[in-house]
LUMTI-804886 format. One line per field, with one value per residue: residue in three letters; x, y, z of N, C-alpha, C, O in turn. Coordinates in Angstrom, 2 decimals, always signed. Layout:
BEGIN
code: [ALA,...];
neast: [X,...];
nnorth: [Y,...];
nup: [Z,...];
caeast: [X,...];
canorth: [Y,...];
caup: [Z,...];
ceast: [X,...];
cnorth: [Y,...];
cup: [Z,...];
oeast: [X,...];
onorth: [Y,...];
oup: [Z,...];
//
This chain:
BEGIN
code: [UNK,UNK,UNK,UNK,UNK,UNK,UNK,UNK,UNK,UNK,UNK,UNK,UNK,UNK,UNK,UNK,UNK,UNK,UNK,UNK,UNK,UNK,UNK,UNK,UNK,UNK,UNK,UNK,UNK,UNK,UNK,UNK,UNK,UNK,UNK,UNK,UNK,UNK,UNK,UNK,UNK,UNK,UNK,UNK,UNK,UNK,UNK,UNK,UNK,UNK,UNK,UNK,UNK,UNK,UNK,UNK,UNK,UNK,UNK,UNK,UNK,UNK,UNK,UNK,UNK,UNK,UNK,UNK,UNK,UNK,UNK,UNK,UNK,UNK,UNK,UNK,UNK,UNK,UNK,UNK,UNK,UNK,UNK,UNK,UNK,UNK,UNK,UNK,UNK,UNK,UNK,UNK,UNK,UNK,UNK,UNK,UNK,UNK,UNK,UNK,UNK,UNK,UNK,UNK,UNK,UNK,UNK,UNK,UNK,UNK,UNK,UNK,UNK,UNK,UNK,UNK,UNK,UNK,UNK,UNK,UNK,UNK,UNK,UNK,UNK,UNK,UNK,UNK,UNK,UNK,UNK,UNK,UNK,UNK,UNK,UNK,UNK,UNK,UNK,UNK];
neast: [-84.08,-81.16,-78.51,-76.36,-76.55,-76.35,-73.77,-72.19,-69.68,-69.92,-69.95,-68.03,-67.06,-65.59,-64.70,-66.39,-67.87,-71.30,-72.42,-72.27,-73.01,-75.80,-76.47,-76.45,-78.21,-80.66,-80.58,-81.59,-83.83,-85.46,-86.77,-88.36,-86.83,-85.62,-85.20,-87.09,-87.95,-88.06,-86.99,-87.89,-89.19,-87.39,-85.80,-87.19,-87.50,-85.02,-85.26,-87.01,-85.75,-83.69,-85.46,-86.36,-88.61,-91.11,-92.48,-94.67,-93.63,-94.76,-96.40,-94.84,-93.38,-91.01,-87.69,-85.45,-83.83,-81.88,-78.86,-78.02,-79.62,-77.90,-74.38,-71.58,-70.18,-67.25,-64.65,-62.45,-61.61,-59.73,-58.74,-57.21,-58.51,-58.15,-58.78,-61.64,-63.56,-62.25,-62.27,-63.73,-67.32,-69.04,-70.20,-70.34,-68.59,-66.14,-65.39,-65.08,-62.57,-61.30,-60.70,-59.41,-57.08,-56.13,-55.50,-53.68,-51.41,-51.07,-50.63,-48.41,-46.27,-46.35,-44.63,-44.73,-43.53,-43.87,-45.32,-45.52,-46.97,-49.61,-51.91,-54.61,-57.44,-60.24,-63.42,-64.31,-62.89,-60.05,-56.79,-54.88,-50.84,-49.17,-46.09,-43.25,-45.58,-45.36,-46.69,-48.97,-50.24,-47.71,-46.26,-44.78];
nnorth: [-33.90,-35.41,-37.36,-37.20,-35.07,-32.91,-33.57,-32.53,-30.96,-27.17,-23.87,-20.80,-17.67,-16.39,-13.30,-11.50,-8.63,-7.99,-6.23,-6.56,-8.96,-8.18,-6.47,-8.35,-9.93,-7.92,-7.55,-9.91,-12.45,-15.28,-18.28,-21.17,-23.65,-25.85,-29.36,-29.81,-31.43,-30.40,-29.45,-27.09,-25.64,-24.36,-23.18,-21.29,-19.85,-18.50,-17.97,-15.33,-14.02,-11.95,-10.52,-7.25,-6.36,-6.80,-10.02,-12.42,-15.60,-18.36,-16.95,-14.82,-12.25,-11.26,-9.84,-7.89,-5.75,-4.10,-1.78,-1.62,+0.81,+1.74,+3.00,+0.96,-2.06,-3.24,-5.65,-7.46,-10.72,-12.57,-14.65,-17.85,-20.42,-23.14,-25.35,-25.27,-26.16,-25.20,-22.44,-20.22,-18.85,-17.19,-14.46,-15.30,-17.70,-16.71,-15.19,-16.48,-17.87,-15.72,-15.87,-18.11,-18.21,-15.37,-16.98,-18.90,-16.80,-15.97,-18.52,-19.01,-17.03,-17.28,-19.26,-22.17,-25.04,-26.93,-27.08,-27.66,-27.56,-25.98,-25.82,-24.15,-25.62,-25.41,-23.68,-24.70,-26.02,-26.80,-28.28,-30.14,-30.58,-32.16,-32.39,-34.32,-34.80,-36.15,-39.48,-41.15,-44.05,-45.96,-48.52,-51.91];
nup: [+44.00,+42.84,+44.73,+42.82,+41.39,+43.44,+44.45,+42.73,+40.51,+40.99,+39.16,+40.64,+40.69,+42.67,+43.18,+42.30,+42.67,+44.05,+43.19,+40.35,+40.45,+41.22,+38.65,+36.45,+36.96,+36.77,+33.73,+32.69,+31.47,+32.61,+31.25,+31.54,+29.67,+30.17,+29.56,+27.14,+24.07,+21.64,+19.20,+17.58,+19.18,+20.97,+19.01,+18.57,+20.67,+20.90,+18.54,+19.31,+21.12,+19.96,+18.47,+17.04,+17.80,+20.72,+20.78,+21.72,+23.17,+25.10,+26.94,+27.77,+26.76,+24.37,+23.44,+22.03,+23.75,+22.83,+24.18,+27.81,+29.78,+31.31,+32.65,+31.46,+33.66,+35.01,+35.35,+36.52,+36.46,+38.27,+39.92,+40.55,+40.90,+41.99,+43.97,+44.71,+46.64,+48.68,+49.12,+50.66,+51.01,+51.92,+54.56,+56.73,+57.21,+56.24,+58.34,+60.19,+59.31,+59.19,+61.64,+62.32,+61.38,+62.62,+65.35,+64.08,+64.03,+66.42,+67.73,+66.31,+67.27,+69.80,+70.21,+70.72,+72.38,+71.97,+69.53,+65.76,+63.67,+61.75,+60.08,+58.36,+56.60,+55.87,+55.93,+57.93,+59.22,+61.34,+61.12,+63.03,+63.85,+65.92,+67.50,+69.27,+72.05,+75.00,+75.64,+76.39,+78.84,+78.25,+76.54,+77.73];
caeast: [-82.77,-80.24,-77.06,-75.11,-76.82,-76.25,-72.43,-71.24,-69.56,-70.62,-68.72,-67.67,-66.70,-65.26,-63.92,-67.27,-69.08,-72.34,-73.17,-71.92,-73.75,-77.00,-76.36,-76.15,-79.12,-81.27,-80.25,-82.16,-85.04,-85.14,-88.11,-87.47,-87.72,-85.29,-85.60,-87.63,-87.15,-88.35,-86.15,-88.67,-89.91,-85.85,-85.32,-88.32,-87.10,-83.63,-85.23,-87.50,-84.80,-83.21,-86.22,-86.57,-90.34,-91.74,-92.96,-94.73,-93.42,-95.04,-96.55,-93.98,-92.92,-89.39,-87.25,-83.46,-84.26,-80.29,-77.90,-78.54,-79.83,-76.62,-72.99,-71.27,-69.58,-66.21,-63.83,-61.49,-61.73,-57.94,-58.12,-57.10,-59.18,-57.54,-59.39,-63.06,-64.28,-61.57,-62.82,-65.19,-68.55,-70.16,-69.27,-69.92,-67.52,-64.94,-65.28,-64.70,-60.97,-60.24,-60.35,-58.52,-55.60,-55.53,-55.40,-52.17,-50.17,-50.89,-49.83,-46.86,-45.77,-45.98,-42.90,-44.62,-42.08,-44.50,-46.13,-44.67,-47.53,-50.83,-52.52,-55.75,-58.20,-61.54,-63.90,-65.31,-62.05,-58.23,-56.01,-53.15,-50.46,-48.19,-45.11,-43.24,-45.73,-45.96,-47.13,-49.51,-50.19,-46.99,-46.70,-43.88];
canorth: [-33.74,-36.90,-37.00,-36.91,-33.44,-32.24,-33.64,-32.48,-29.41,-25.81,-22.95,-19.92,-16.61,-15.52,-12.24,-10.59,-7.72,-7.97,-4.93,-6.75,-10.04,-7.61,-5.77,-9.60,-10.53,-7.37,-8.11,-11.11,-13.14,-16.75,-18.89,-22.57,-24.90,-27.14,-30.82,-29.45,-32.60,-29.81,-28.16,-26.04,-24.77,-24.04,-22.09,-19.94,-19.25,-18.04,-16.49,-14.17,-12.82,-11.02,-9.82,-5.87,-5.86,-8.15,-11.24,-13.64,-16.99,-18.85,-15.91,-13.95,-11.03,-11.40,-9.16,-7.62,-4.52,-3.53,-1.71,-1.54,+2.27,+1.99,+2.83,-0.41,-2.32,-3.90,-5.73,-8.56,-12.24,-12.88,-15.68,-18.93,-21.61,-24.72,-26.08,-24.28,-26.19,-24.70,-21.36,-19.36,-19.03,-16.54,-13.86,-16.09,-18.80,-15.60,-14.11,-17.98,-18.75,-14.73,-16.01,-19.20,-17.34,-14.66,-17.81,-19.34,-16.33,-15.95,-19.51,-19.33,-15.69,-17.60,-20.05,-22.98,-25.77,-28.75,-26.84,-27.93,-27.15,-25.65,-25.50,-24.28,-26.57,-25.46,-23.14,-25.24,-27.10,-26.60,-29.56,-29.25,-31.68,-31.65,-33.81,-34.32,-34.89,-36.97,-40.82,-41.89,-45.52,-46.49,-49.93,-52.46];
caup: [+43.41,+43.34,+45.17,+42.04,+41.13,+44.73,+44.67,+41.35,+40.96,+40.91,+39.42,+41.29,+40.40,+43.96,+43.36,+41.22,+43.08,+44.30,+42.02,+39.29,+40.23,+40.64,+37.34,+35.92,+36.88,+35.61,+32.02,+31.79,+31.98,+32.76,+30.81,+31.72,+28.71,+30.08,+29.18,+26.28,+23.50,+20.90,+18.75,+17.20,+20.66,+21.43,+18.26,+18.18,+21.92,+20.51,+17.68,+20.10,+22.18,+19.03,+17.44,+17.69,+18.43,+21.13,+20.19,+22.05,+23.23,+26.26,+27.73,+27.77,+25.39,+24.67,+22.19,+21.88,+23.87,+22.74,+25.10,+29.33,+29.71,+32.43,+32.22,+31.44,+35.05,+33.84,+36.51,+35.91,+37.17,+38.59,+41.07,+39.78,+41.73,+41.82,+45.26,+45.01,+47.84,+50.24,+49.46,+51.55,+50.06,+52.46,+54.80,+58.10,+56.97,+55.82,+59.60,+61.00,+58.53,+59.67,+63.12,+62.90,+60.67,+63.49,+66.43,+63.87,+63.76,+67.63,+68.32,+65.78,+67.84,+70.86,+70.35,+71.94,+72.26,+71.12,+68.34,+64.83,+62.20,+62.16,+58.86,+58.30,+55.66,+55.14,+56.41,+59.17,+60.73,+61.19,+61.20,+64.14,+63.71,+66.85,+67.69,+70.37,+72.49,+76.11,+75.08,+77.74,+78.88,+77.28,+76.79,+78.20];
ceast: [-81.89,-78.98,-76.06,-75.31,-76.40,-74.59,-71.34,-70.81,-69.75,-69.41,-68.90,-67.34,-66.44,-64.73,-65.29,-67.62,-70.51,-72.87,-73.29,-73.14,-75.63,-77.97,-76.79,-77.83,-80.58,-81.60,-81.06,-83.08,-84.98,-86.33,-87.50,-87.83,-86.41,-85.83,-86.96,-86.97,-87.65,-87.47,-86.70,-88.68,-88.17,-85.39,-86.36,-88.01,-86.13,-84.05,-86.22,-86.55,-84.21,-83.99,-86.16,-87.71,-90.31,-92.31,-93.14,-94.14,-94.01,-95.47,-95.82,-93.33,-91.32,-89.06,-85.32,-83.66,-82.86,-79.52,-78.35,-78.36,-78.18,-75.49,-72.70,-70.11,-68.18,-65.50,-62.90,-61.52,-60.27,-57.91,-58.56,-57.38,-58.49,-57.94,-60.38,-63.50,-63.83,-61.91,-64.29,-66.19,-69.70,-69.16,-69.19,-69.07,-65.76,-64.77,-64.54,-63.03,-60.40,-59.34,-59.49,-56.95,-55.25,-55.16,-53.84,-50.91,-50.30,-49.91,-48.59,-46.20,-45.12,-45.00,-43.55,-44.03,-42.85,-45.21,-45.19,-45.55,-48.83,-51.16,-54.09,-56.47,-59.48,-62.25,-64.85,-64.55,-60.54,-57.23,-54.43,-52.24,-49.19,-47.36,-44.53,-44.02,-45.74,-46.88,-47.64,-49.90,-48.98,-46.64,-45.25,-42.76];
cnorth: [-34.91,-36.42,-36.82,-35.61,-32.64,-31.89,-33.14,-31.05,-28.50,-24.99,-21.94,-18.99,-15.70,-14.20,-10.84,-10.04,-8.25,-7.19,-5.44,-7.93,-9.37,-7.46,-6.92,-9.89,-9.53,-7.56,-8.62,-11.30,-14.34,-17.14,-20.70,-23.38,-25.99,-29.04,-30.98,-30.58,-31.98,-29.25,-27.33,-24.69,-23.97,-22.85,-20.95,-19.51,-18.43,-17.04,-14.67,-13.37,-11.95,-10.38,-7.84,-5.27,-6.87,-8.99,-12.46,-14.95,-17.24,-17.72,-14.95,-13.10,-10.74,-10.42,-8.11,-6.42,-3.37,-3.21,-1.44,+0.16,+2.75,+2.26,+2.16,-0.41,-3.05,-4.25,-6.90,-9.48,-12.70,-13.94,-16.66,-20.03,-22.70,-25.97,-25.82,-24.84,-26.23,-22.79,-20.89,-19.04,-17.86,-15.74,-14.55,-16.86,-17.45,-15.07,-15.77,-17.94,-16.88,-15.40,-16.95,-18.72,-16.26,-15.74,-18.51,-18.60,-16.11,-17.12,-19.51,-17.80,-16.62,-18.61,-21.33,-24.11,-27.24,-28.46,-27.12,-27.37,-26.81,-25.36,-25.34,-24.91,-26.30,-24.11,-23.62,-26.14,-26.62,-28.13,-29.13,-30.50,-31.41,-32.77,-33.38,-34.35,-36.53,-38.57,-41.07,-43.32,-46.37,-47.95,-50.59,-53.00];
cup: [+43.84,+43.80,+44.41,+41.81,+42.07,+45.13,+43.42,+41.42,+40.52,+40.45,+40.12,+41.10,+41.60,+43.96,+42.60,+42.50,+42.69,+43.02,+40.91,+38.78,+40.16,+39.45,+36.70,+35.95,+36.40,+33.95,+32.01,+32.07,+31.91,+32.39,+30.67,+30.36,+27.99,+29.82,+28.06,+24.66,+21.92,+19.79,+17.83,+18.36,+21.25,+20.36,+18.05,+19.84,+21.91,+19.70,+18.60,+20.56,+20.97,+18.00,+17.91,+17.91,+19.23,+20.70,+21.68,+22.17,+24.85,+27.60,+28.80,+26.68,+25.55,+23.06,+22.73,+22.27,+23.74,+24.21,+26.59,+29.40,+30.83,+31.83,+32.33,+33.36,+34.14,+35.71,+35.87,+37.11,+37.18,+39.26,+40.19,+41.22,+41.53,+43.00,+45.71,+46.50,+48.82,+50.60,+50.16,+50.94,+50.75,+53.78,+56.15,+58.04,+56.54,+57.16,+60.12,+60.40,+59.02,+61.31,+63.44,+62.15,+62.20,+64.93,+65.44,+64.12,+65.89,+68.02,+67.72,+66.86,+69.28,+71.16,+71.23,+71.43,+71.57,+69.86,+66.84,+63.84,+62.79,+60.74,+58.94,+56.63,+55.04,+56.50,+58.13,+60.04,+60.33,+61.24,+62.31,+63.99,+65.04,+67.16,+68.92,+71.74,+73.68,+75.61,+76.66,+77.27,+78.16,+77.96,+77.29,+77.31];
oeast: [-81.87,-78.43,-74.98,-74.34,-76.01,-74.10,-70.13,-71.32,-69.86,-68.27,-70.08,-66.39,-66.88,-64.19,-65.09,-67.71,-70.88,-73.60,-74.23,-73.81,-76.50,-79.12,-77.85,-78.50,-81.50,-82.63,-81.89,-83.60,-84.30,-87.25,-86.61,-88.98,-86.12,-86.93,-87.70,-85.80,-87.67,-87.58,-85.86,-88.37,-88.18,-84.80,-86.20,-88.60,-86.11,-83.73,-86.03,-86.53,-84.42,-83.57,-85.93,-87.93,-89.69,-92.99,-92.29,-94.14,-93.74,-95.05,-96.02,-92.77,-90.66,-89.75,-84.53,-83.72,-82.76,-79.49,-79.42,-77.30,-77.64,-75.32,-73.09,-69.59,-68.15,-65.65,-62.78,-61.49,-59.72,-56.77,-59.53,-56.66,-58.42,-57.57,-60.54,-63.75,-64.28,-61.85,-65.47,-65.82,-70.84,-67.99,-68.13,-68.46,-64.56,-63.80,-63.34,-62.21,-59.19,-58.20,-58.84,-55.86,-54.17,-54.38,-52.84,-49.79,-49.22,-48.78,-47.63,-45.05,-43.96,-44.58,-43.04,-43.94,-42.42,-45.66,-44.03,-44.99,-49.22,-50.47,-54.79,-55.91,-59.84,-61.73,-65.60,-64.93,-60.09,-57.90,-53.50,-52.86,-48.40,-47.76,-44.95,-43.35,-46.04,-47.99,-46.99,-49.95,-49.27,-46.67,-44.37,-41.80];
onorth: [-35.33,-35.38,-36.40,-34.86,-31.53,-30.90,-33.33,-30.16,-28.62,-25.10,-21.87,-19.25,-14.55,-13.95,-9.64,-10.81,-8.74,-7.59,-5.07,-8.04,-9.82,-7.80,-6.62,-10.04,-10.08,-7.66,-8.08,-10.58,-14.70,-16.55,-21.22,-23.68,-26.51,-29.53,-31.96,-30.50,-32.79,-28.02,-26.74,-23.50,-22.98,-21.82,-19.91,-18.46,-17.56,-15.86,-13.46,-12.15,-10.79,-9.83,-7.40,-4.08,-7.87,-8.51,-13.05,-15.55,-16.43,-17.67,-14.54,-13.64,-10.22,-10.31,-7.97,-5.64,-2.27,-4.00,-0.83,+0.75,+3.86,+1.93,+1.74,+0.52,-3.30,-3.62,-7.03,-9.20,-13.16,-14.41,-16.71,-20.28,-23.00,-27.14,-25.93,-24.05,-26.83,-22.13,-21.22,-18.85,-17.66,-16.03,-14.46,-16.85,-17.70,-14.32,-15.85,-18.00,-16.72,-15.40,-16.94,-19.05,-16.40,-15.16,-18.62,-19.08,-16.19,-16.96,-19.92,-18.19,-16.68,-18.77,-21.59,-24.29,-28.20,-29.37,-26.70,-26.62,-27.14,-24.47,-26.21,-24.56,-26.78,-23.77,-23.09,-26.79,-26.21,-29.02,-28.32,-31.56,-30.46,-33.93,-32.44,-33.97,-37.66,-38.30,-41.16,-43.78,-47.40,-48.39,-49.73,-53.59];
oup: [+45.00,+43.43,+44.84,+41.99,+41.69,+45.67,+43.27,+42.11,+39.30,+40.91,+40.47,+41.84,+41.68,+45.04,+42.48,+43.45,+41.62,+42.11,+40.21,+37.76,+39.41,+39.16,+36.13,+34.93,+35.79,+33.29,+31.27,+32.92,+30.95,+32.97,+29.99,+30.06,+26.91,+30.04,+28.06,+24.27,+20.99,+19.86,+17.14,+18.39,+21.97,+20.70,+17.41,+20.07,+22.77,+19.73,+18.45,+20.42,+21.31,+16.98,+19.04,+18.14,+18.89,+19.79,+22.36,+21.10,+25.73,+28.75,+29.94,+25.72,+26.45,+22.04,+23.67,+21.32,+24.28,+25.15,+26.53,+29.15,+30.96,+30.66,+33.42,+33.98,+32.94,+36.75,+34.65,+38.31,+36.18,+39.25,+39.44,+42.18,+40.34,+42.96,+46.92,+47.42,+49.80,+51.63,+50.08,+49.78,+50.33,+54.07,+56.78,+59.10,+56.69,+57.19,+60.37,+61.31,+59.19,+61.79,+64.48,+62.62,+62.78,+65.69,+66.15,+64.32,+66.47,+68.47,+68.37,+67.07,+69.69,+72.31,+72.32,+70.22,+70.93,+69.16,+66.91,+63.03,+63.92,+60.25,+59.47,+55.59,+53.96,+57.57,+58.95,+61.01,+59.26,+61.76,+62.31,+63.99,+64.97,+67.11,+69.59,+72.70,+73.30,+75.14,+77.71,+76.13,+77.54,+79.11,+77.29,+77.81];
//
C-alpha cells in the first residue's frame, strides 16, 4: 500500500452503534472486482444482486433476498466533523483525552499563578502554553 493510500483520508461515522455497524455488515456480501477494466463483468455483478432467484456470478450465488427478517435499527448521524483526525477512534484513546480533560479542570480549579492556557489537541498529546515563567541563563 503507498503512502498516499495510507495518508489520504478516511471517513468516519463517530456516533453509529456498534449494533448498527454489526447489523451493517450482515446485509451484505463483499465480492471484490475492484480494478475490474470490464464493464460487462461489473454489470452482470449489479444485475445479480437484484435478481429474485440466485444466480451465479464468480462462485458465488447472489440475488435480492428483499427485506432483513429483523426489525429495522434507525438512529441519526448529528456530529458535524470538521477536524476528524482530532477525534478519538477507539475506546483506549477515549479513556486517555477523559483523563487529560479531568487533569485540565483539576489544574484550572487549582488557581496556579503561572498557568495561563491548557488546551488539549489530540488523543496522544496536550499542548501547555505557560507564561510568566522564570528565564534561566539570562543573558547580559
Amino acid at each position: 500500500m503507498s503512502n498516499a493510500t495510507l495518508n489520504a483520508p478516511h471517513p468516519f461515522l463517530f456516533n453509529l452503534s456498534m449494533e448498527m455497524i454489526e447489523r451493517f455488515r450482515q446485509q451484505l456480501s463483499l465480492i471484490n472486482i475492484q480494478f475490474e477494466a470490464d464493464s460487462d463483468l461489473v454489470r452482470k455483478a449489479v444485475w445479480s444482486c437484484y435478481q429474485e432467484s440466485p444466480v451465479e456470478f464468480r462462485d458465488h450465488s447472489l440475488y435480492d433476498p428483499g427485506a432483513y427478517p429483523e426489525p429495522p435499527l434507525s438512529g441519526k448521524i448529528t456530529w458535524r466533523i470538521t477536524q476528524p483526525w482530532t477525534e478519538v477512534l477507539d475506546e483506549k484513546e477515549r479513556e486517555w483525552k477523559r483523563k487529560a480533560q479531568e487533569l485540565m479542570e483539576r489544574l484550572r480549579a487549582s488557581s496556579l499563578p503561572n498557568f495561563s492556557a491548557f488546551s488539549y489537541t489530540t488523543g496522544y498529546s496536550a499542548t501547555f502554553a505557560l507564561s510568566n515563567m522564570p528565564k534561566t541563563g539570562s543573558s547580559p
